[in-house]
N, C-alpha and C positions, 0 to 999 in steps of 0.2 A: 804478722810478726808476733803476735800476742799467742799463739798456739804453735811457735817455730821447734822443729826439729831436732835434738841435737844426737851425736853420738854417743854410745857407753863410755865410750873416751874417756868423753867431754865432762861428763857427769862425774868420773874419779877426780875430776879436777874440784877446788873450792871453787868458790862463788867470786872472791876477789881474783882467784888466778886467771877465771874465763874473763874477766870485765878486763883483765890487761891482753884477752887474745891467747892466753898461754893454751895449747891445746883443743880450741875451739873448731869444731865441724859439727857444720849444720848439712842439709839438705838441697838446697835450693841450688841454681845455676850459678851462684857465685861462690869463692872461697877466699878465708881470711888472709891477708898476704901482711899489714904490717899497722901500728900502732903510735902515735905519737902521743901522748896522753895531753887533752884541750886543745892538741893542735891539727891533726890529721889523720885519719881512718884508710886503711889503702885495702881494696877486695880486688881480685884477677879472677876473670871467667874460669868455670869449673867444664876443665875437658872434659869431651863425652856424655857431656847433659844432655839428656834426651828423655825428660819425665816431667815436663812442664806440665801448668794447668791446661785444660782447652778451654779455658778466659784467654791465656796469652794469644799473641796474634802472628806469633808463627813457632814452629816447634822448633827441637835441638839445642844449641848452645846458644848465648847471648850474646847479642853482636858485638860491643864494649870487650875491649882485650884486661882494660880496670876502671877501675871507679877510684877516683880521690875525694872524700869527703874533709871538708876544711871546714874546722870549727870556729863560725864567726858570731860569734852572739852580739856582737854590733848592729842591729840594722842597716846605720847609715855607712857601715863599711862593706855589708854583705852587698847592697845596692850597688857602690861603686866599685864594685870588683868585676861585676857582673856589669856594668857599663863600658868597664876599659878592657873587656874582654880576660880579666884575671881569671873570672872564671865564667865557665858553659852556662850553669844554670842554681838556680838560690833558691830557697825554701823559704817559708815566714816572712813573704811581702806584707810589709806595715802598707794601710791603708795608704796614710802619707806617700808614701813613695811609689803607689800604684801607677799614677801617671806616667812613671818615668818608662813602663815596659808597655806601653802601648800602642805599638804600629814601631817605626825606626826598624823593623826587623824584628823587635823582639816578640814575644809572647806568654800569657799568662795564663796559664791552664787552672781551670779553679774546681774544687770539687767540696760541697759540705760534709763535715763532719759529723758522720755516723754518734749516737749517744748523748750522752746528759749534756743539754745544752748548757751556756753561760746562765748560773742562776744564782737567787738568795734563796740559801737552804737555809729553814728553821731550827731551831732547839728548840722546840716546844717547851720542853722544862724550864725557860732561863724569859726571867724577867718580864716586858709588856709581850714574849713572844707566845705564853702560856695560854694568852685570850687570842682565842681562834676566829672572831671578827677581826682581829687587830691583823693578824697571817693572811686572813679574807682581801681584809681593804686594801693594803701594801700588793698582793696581785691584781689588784683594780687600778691601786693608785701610779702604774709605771704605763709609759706610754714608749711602745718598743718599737714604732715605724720613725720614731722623733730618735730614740737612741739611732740606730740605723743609717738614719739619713744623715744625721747632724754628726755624727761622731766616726761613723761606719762609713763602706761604700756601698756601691746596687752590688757586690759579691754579697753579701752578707745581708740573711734574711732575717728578721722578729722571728721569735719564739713562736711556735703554735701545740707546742705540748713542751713535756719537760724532755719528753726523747726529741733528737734532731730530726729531720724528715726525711734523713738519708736511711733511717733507722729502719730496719724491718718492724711492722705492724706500728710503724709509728700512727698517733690517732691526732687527726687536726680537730686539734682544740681550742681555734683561734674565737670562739664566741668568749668564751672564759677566759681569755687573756687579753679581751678588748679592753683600751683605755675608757674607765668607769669614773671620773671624781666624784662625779655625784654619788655612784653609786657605795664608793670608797668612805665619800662624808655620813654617810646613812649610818653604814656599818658602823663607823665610831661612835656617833653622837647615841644610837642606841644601845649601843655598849657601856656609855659614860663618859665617854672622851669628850671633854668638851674644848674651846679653843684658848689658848691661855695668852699672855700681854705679850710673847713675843713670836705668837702664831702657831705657837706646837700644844698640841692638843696636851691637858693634862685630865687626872683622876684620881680623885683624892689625894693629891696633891705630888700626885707620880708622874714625871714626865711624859709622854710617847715618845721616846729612845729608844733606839738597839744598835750595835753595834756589829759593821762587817769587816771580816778580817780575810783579806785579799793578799797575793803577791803579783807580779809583774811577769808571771808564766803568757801572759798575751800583753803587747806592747800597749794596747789600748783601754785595758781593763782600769786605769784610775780614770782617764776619761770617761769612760761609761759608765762609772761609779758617783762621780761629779754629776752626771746627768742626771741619774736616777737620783740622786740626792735632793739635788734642785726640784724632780716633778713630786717626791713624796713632800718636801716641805709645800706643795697644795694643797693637799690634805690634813698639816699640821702634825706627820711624821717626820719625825728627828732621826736621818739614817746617819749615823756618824763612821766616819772611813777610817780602817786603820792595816799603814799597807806595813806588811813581815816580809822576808824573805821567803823563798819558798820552804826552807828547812826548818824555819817557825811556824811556815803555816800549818805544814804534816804532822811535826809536833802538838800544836795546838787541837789540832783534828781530832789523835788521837786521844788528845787529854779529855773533851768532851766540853772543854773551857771555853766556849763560844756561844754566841747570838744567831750568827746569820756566818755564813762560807759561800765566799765566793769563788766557782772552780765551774770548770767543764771537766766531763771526763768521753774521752774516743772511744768507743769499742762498735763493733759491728756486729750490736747483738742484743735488742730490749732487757736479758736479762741484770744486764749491767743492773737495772732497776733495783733487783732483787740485791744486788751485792750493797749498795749505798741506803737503799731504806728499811729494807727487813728486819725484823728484830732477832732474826738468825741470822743475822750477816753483822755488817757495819751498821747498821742504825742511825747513821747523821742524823736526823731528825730527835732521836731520844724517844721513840713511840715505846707505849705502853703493849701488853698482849691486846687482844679483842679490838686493834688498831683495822681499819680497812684496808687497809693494802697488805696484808701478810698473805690473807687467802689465795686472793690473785696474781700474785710474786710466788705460792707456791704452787700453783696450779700451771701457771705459764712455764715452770722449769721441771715440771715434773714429766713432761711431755714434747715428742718433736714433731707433731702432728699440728700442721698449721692450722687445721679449723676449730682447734681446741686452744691453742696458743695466743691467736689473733683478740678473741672477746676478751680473756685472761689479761692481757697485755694493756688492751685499752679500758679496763676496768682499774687497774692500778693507774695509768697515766690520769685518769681522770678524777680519780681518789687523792691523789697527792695534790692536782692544781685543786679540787672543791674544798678540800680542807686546809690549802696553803702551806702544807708542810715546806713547798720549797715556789719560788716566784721565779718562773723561766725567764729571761729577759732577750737574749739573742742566740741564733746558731753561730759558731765558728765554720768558718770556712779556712780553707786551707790554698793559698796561694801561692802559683809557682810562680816562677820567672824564669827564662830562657834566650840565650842568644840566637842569632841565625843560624849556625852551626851547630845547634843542637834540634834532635828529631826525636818521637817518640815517646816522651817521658808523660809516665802516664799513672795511676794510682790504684793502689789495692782496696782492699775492703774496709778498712778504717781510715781512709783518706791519705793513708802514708806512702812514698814514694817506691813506682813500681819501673822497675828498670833493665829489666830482663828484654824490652822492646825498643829500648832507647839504641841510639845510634849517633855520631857525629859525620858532616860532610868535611870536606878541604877547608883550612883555612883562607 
């Protein structure tokens, strides 16, 4: 979906006309049919489709005569919708409610997400974030099989690099993201950090603070935040939570006015890297030139030859976790849910809903 099709049309049209559907023709096996704005998306099979990928699992048109998408940003409503048969099948299964689709008929198709796992990404410019032991120890000091179990479910893996593992050349870097305290405590105390009267490490008389500015784009993310909060106060780091909305948080991004961002980002493509830390791209981090990851972000996009892209790729993944620019915490997985009467539904390359094979029986 991130590289979708669309017609010469479609493009004379603005940007707000196509987001209301006005005009819109893309490519694929399906075609726009009608809009409800917040409330419902309607697409009807595209006659005569006959140019699928050979991924899909059978050629020609799509079996689905339409698709209703129903926009439920509830969990607890998306759940019982899909319990009482309102509807086939739900996207964005909360852990919590995992239970409720397993066996009874139903099922729950799970597939990780491709790209920048769930992490605390630095500003190295801003505040205790500038001391590069301090970025060190805060990736020693999180213990991601304890987030997981305790907060997550078994869909849902620890971090073993900052790419997810669904990710092409993704490189397991779970020795450098193993829970350290000790190793965590080291890195302060010879930094200067030492432990203060209410157990957060200071230095000259500067707290160990920083602060992450989160939204609620994943139902779980203040919980896993809680968590990580609780294991850094082991080491006598102060993570202090601070949740926005998501259109605060983009805003804020932009501005540069942050400590730590908390975010995943999907894409089915290591380069993503290169958009988020480079200092030709987006730079979240705030690096300077002569930084170690620009080489290898521009060496892995300069080329589509995997045996020149693979070392490239894992030489930035490994450069971001050794110097902390950002502290991976968990993968997002993506969770379906479906009724007995739904078949097929299955996923594309960034873990997003592929339905070209889907199909329903009788009720």
């Amino acid at each position: 979906m991130s590289l979708g099709v669309l017609a010469p049309a479609a493009y004379k049209k603005t940007a707000d006309q196509r987001c209301q559907g006005d005009g819109l023709i893309g490519s694929g096996p399906f075609v726009f049919e009608s809009l409800k704005q917040n409330q419902e998306i309607v697409l009807a099979k595209r006659k005569g489709y006959n140019w699928g990928s050979s991924l899909f699992k059978h050629q020609g048109e799509a079996y689905l005569d339409k698709i209703a998408y129903k926009i439920v940003p509830e969990p607890g409503v998306r759940t019982g919708s899909l319990a009482s048969g309102q509807l086939d099948a739900i996207t964005d299964v909360q852990p919590v409610d995992e239970p409720q689709f397993t066996g009874n008929g139903f099922a729950e198709p799970t597939r990780p997400n491709p790209g920048i796992v769930f992490n605390l990404h630095a500003n190295v410019t801003k505040g205790v974030l500038t001391d590069e032991k301090v970025r060190q120890a805060v990736v020693k000091g999180i213990n991601r099989p304890e987030v997981t179990n305790t907060v997550l479910t078994p869909n849902y893996k620890p971090a073993t690099s900052i790419l997810g593992s669904a990710t092409p050349f993704h490189t397991d870097l779970s020795p450098l993201l193993a829970y350290d305290p000790a190793g965590a405590t080291a890195l302060l105390e010879s930094a200067g950090w030492l432990p203060g009267p209410d157990g957060i490490r200071t230095k000259n008389g500067q707290r160990l603070t920083a602060k992450v500015v989160f939204s609620l784009v994943f139902n779980q993310n203040k919980s896993v935040l809680e968590l990580v909060q609780q294991q850094l106060r082991k080491i006598g780091f102060d993570l202090r939570i601070e949740q926005r909305t998501t259109a605060e948080t983009v805003q804020i991004t932009q501005s540069g006015n942050y400590e730590y961002l908390w975010y995943n980002t999907t894409r089915a493509d290591p380069d993503i890297l290169r958009n988020l830390f480079s200092t030709k791209a987006n730079n979240r981090s705030k690096l300077s030139a002569g930084n170690p990851v620009d080489a290898p972000l521009d060496a892995q996009s300069s080329t589509v030859d995997p045996a020149k892209r693979k070392p490239a790729a894992e030489e930035a993944q490994r450069a971001i976790i050794e110097h902390g620019y950002s502290a991976p915490v968990f993968e997002l997985t993506q969770v379906l849910a479906h009724g007995p009467n739904a078949h097929g539904i299955g996923f594309e390359a960034s873990s997003r809903l592929q339905l070209f094979d889907a199909w329903v029986s009788g009720s």
